[in-house]
Steps between C-alpha positions, in 0.01 A plus 500: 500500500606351824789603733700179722704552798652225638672469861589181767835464317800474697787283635406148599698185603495144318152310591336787617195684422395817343162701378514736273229757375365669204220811536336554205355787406196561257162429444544201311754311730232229576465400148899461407654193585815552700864367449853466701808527243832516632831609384891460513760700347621373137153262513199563347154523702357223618194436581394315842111502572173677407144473609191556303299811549223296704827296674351178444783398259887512573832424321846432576808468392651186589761637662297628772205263475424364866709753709346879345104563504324803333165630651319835428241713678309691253341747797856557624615552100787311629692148371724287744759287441542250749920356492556193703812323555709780279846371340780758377391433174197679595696809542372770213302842457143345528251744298105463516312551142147469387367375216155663354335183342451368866626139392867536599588181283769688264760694595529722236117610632708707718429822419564703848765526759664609826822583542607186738658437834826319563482143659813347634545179645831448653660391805 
């Protein structure tokens, strides 16, 4: 069992920048691999990055590929995503989840979750 809060959402404008965070609680945070979803209304999840438990491996979406970075700190329990150059299709509830075989390759690995924080990009 492992408990996710997430925080740095908030209001942004187009082209700007925003961090957000995800504290982990639980003994074995440093051997989950992390994950970013996000989520509109009437759309399902989506996922945007993860990061292995050891954080030598990352994924992205495409969508975000070049402009968002994912980074952990296993003493800090905590995962980061890093969103660069943010568009208003950006805007959504960003949640942070962890996935227990440490790999972070599948989505539906999944198995644990926060409850989010709103990011919206808008002028």
């Amino acid at each position: 069992q492992v408990q996710l809060v997430e925080s740095g959402g908030g209001l942004v404008q187009p082209g700007g920048s925003l961090r957000l965070s995800c504290a982990g609680s639980g003994r074995t945070f440093g051997s989950y691999a992390m994950g970013w979803f996000r989520q509109t209304p009437g759309k399902e999840r989506e996922f945007v990055a993860s990061i292995s438990w050891s954080g030598k491996n990352t994924y992205y979406s495409d969508s975000v590929k070049g402009r968002f970075t994912i980074s952990r700190d296993n003493a800090k329990a905590t995962v980061y995503l890093q969103m660069n150059s943010l568009k208003p299709e950006d805007t959504a509830v960003y949640y942070c989840a962890a996935d227990p075989t440490g790999w972070g390759i599948s989505p539906g690995d999944f198995d644990y979750w926060g409850q989010g924080t709103q990011v919206t990009v808008s002028s």
